[in-house]
GURO-126201 format. One record per residue: residue number from 1; residue in one letter; x, y, z of N, C-alpha, C in turn. Coordinates in steps of 0.1 Angstrom, whole numbers, plus 5000, padded with zeros to 4 digits. Example, Ala and Ser with C-alpha at 12.3 -4.5 7.8 and 13.67 -1.06 7.14 Angstrom:
<atoms>
+-----+------+------+------+------+-------+-------+-------+------+------+------+
: pos : code : n_c1 : n_c2 : n_c3 : ca_c1 : ca_c2 : ca_c3 : c_c1 : c_c2 : c_c3 :
+-----+------+------+------+------+-------+-------+-------+------+------+------+
:   1 :    A : 5132 : 4943 : 5078 :  5123 :  4955 :  5078 : 5132 : 4967 : 5078 :
:   2 :    S : 5128 : 4978 : 5071 :  5137 :  4989 :  5071 : 5129 : 5000 : 5079 :
+-----+------+------+------+------+-------+-------+-------+------+------+------+
</atoms>
This chain:
<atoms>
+-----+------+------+------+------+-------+-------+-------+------+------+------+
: pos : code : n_c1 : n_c2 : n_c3 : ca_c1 : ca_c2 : ca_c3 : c_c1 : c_c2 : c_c3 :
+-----+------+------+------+------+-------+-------+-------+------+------+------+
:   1 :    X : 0889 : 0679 : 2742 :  0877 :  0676 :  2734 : 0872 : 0662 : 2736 :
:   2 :    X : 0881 : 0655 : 2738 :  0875 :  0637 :  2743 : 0868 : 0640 : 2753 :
:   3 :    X : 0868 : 0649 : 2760 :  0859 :  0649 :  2775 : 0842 : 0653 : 2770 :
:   4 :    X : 0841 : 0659 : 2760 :  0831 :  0669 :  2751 : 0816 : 0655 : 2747 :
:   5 :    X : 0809 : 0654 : 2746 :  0798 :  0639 :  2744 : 0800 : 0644 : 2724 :
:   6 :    X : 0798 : 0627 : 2718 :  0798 :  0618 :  2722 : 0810 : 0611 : 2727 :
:   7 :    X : 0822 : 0614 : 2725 :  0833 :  0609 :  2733 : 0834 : 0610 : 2747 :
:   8 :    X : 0830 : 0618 : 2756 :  0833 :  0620 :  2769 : 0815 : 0619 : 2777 :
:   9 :    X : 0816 : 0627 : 2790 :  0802 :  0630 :  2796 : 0796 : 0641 : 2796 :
:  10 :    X : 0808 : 0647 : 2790 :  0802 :  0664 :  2790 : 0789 : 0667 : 2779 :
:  11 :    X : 0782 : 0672 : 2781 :  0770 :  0678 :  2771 : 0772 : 0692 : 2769 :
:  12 :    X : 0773 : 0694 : 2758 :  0777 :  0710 :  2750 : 0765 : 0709 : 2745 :
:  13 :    X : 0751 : 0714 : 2749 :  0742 :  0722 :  2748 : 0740 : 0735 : 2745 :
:  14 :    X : 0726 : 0739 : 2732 :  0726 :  0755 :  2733 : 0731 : 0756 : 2722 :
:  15 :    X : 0726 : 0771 : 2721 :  0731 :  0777 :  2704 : 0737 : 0775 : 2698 :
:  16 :    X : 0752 : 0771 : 2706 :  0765 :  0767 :  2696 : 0764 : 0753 : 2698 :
:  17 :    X : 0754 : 0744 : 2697 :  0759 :  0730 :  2702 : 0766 : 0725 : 2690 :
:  18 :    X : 0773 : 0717 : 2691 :  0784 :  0710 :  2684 : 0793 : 0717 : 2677 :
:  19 :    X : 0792 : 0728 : 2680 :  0801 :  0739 :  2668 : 0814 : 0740 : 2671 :
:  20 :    X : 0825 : 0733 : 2669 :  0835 :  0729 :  2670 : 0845 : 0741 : 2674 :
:  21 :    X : 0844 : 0755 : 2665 :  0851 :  0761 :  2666 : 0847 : 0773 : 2681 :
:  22 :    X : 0829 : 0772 : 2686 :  0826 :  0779 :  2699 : 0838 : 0771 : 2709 :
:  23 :    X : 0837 : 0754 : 2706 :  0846 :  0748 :  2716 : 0858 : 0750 : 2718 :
:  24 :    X : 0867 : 0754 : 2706 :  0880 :  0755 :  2705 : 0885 : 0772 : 2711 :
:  25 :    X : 0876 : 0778 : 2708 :  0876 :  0790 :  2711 : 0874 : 0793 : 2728 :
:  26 :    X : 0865 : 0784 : 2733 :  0858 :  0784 :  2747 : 0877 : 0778 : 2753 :
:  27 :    X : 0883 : 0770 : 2751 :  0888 :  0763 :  2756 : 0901 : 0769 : 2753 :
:  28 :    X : 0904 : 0779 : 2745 :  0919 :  0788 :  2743 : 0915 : 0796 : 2753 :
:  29 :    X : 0900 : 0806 : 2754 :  0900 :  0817 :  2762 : 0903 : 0812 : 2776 :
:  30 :    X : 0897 : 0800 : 2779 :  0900 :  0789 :  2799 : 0915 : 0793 : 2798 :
:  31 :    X : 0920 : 0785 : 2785 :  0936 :  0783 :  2791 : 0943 : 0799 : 2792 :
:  32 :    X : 0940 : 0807 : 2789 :  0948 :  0821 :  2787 : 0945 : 0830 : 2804 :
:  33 :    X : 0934 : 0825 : 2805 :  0927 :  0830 :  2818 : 0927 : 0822 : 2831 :
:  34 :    X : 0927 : 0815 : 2829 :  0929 :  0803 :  2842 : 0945 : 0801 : 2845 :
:  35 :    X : 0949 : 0806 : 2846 :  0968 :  0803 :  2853 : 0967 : 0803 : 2865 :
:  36 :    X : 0979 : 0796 : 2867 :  0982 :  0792 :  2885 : 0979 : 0803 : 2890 :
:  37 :    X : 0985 : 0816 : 2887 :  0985 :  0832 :  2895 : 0967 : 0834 : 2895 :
:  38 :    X : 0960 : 0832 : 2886 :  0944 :  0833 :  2886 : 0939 : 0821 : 2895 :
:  39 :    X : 0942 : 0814 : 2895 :  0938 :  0799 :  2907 : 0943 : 0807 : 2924 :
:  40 :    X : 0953 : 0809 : 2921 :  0955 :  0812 :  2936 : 0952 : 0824 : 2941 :
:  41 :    X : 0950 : 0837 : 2933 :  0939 :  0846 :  2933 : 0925 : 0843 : 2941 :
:  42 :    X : 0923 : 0833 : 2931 :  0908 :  0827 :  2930 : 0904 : 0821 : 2948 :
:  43 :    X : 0918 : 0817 : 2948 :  0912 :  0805 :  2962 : 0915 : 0814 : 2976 :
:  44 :    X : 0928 : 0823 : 2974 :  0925 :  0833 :  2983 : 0911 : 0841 : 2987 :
:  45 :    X : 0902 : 0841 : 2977 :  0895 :  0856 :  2978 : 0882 : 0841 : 2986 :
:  46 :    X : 0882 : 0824 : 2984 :  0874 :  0814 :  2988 : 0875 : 0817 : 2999 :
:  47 :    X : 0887 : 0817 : 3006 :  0892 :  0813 :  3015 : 0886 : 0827 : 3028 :
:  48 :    X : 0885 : 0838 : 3022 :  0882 :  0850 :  3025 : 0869 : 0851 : 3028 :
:  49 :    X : 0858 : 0845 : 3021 :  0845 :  0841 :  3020 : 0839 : 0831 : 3032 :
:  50 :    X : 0845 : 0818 : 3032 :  0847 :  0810 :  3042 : 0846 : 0817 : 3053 :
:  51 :    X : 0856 : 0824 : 3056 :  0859 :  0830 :  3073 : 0851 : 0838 : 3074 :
:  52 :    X : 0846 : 0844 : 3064 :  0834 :  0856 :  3064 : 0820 : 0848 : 3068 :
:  53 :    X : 0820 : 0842 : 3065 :  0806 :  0831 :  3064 : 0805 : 0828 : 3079 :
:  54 :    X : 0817 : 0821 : 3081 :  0817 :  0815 :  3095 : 0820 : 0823 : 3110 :
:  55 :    X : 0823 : 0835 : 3106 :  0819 :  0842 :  3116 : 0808 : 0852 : 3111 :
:  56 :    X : 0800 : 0853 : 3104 :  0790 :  0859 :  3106 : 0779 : 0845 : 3112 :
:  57 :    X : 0778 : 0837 : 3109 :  0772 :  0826 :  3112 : 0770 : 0824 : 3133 :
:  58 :    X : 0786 : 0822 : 3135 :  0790 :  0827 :  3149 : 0784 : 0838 : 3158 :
:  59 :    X : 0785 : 0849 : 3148 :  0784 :  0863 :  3156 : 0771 : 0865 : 3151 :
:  60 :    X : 0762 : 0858 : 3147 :  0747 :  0863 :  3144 : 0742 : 0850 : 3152 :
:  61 :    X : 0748 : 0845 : 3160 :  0740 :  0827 :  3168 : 0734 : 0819 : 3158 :
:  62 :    X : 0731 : 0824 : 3150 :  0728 :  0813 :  3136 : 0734 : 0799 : 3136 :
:  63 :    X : 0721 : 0787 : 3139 :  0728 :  0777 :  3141 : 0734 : 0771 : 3125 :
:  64 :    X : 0746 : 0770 : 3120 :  0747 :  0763 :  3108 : 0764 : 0764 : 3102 :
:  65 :    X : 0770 : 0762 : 3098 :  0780 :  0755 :  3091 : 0782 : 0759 : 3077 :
:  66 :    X : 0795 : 0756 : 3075 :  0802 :  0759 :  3060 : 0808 : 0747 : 3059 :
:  67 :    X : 0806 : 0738 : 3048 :  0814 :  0729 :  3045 : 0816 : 0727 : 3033 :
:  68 :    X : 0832 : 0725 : 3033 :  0840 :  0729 :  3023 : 0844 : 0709 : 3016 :
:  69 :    X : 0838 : 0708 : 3008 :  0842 :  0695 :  3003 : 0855 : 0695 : 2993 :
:  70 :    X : 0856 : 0703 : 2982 :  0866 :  0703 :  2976 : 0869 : 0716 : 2975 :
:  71 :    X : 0883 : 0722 : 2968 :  0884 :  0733 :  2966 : 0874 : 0743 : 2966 :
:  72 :    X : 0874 : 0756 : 2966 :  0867 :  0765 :  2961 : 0853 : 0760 : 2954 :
:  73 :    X : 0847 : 0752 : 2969 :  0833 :  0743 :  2968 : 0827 : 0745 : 2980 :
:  74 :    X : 0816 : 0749 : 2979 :  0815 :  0756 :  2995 : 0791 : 0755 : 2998 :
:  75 :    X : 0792 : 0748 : 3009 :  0778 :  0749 :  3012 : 0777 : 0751 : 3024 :
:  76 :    X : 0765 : 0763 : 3026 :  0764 :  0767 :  3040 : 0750 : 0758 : 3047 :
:  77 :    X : 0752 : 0753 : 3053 :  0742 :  0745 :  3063 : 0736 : 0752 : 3072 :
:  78 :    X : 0725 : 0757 : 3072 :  0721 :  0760 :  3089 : 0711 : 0754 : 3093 :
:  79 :    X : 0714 : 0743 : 3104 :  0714 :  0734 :  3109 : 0725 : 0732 : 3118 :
:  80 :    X : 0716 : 0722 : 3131 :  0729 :  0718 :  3142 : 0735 : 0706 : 3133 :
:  81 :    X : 0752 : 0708 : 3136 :  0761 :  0700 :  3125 : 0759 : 0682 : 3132 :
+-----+------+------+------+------+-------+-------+-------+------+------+------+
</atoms>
């Protein structure tokens, strides 16, 4: 919740803004659903996408690029790198 504005940078905008319990609720249903086994689910299927990218990119001569800055963060470039 410290991360949430005015304490944090986050802006909780929208219907429920400031409504304390949409937040509390938002933030039980992440932690129940987001587990390590869902993370590494998650980054397998990135990782799958990636390669898919980059050889369709390859095998279509398409000049351009996937670059991957952080986890399961992904921009495709086409352009010479």
């Amino acid at each position: 919740m410290e991360s949430v504005f005015p304490l944090g940078h986050t802006a909780h905008a929208g219907t429920y803004n400031a409504n304390s319990l949409a937040i509390a609720s938002g933030i039980a249903t992440l932690k129940k659903i987001l587990t390590d086994q869902a993370y590494a689910h998650m980054k397998a299927r990135y990782e799958e996408l990636v390669k898919g990218l980059r050889d369709y990119l390859e095998d279509s001569g398409i000049e351009g690029f996937c670059q991957q800055n952080v986890p399961c963060r992904l921009r495709i470039l086409c352009c010479k790198r």
